[in-house]
C-alpha positions, 0 to 999 in steps of 0.5 A: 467496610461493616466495621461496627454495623449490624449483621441486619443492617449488613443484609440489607444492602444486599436487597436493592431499594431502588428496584423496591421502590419501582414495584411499589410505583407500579401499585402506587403502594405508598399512595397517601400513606404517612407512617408506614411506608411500603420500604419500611413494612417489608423489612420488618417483615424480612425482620420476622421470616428471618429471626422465625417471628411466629406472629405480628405480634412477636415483631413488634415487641421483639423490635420494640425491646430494641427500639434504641437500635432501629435505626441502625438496624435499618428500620426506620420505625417501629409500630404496633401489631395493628399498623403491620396487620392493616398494612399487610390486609390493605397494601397490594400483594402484588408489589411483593409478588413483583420483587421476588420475580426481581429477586429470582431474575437476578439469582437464578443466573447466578446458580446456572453452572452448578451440578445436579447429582448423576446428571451430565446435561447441560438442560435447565432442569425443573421440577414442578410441584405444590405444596399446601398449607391447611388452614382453618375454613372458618378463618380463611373462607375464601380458601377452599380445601378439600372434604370442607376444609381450608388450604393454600396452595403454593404451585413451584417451578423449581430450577434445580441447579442450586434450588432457586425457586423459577415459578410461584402461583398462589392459589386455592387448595382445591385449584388441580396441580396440572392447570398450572401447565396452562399458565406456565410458559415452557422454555425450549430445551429445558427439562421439566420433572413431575408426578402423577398429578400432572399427567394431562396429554392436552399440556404434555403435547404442548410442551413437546410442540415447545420443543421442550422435554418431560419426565413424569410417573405414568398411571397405572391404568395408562392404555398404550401399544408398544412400537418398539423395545430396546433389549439392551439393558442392565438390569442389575441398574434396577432397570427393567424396560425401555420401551417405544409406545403410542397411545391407545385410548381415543381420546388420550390418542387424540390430545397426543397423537406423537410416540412416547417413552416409557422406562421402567426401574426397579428401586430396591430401597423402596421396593417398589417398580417405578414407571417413568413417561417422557418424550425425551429420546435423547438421554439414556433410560438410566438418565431418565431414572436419574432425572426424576429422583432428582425431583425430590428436590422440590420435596426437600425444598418445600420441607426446609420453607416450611420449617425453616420460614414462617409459613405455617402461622400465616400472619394475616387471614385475608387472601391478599395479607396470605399472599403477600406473606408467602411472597416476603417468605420467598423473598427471604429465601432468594436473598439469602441464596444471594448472600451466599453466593456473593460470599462464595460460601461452601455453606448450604442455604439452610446453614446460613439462615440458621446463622443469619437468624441468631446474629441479626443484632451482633455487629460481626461483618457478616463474611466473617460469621459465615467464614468462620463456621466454614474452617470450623467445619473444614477443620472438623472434616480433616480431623475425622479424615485423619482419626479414620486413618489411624 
């Protein structure tokens, strides 16, 4: 079926122009534009996030040394750096934004059953976390930072199962994490994960009143009256405590009038007592010590988009070209997380895109590049298997 076509040209029909073209409708994105359409734009884009391009620049002179293939490759033209920034600076971030919400829709559902270590709960389970960017304040005014610099933040909902990002917010770098409580809407049930940086008891009750539940790392400082204890525990779990507790402050009383659960556990790795606030009385304390280390999965996440996708060298300085690179590198992320799932592939994310990144002009089917590594590794796997043995 790929026979003789090029790996890019085979990714591409894994992303839907039809539902593209319908985001870029709803902005009237293509309004009066001759050369460089919204469609064409994206996927040379997608071309940079997915060869790590560091710059507009390396686009263009990367497509433009492969002229004679573009049209094959799926590109219908190639343009200067010129063209590509305006488009970036002018076209409407949210025609972007749209399409990776398409893309999250559509792959999330697709990595529902898969397992979450240490975890028996069939919950959706989230972490929420930020990340930020530093930039140059004299370059990016517009985004204020902290000690008068400049940043971005990039606010995550983070679906555990198979790491599928189910939330974005761009934002400022001095925006405070926990106001993104306030514009997230909970789903009933589902398991939310988060540090410090979002312990506001006027949105924690919200989310309990949802019917929803939280794991978050209490304040050394939190005033609290213990109701009742359960004495019943290993503490050769590290676990030190599971306790019953009602708030005591006036204030923090009155923005969570309900009990709460506060589960202590020692990490001897880090040396370290790790106290846990949840109001999820249903799961085990030692599941509640599970849930939250399970949260550094947005740490990882965030790690991997940040060296793996261009995000660092932002390829525009306005605040509509930073958004609209950021959501072009989320939408890379979603569809090669497609394309993994679609192949059945046992290779992580990462893997794959390294794959993808070096092969994008070989003219291999694309299952065969992925299924090979497969029974390489396997083949490594048993061959180590079996030297152990003997």
């Amino acid at each position: 079926m790929n026979s003789g076509k090029y790996v890019f040209a085979q990714l591409l029909q894994f992303v839907s122009k039809y539902e593209f073209e319908r985001c870029v409708e709803r902005y009237q994105g293509d309004y009066h534009v001759r050369e460089l359409n919204c469609w064409n734009q994206f996927v040379q884009l997608f071309f940079g996030q997915l060869t790590s391009r560091n710059s507009l620049r390396d686009i263009c002179t990367c497509l433009k040394a492969h002229k004679n293939k573009l049209y094959h490759l799926g590109i219908k033209q190639n343009v200067n750096q010129s063209s590509l920034s305006r488009a970036n600076e002018r076209r409407d971030w949210r025609i972007f934004a749209d399409f990776g919400e398409y893309l999250i829709k559509m792959v999330r559902p697709l990595y529902a059953n898969s397992p979450i270590p240490n975890i028996d709960i069939d919950n959706d389970i989230f972490a929420l976390d930020s990340t930020t960017i530093s930039l140059s304040i004299k370059l990016f005014s517009w985004a204020k930072g902290k000690y008068s610099r400049g940043a971005v933040k990039i606010h995550t909902l983070l679906d555990l199962r198979g790491s599928i990002p189910a939330f974005i917010f761009i934002t400022d770098g001095k925006y405070h994490d926990s106001n993104i409580l306030d514009i997230m809407g909970p789903i009933p049930e589902a398991i939310y994960l988060m540090d410090k940086a979002y312990v506001d008891f006027a949105a924690l009750y919200n989310i309990h009143r949802a019917g929803a539940f939280f794991v978050t790392r209490a304040k050394v400082t939190l005033d609290y009256s213990v109701i009742e204890c359960n004495y019943n525990i290993d503490e050769r779990s590290g676990l030190r405590s599971d306790k019953t507790i009602n708030l005591n402050g006036y204030k923090s009383k009155k923005l969570y009038p309900e009990m709460l659960r506060l589960v202590e556990y020692y990490d001897d790795e880090k040396n370290i007592l790790l106290v846990f606030l949840s109001n999820n009385f249903e799961v085990s304390a030692m599941e509640i010590a599970y849930l939250y280390r399970n949260r550094w999965q947005i740490e990882v996440f965030f790690k991997w988009i940040k060296q793996n996708l261009t995000i660092k060298k932002l390829w525009g300085n306005s605040e509509n070209a930073v958004a609209l690179h950021i959501w072009v590198a989320i939408c890379t992320y979603l569809i090669v997380a497609y394309v993994k799932y679609s192949l059945k592939s046992t290779l992580s994310i990462y893997e794959i895109m390294q794959i993808l990144g070096i092969s994008v002009f070989d003219k291999a089917p694309v299952k065969e590049l992925i299924t090979e590594l497969e029974v390489n590794q396997n083949f490594k796997e048993q061959y180590d298997l079996f030297n152990d043995q003997f």
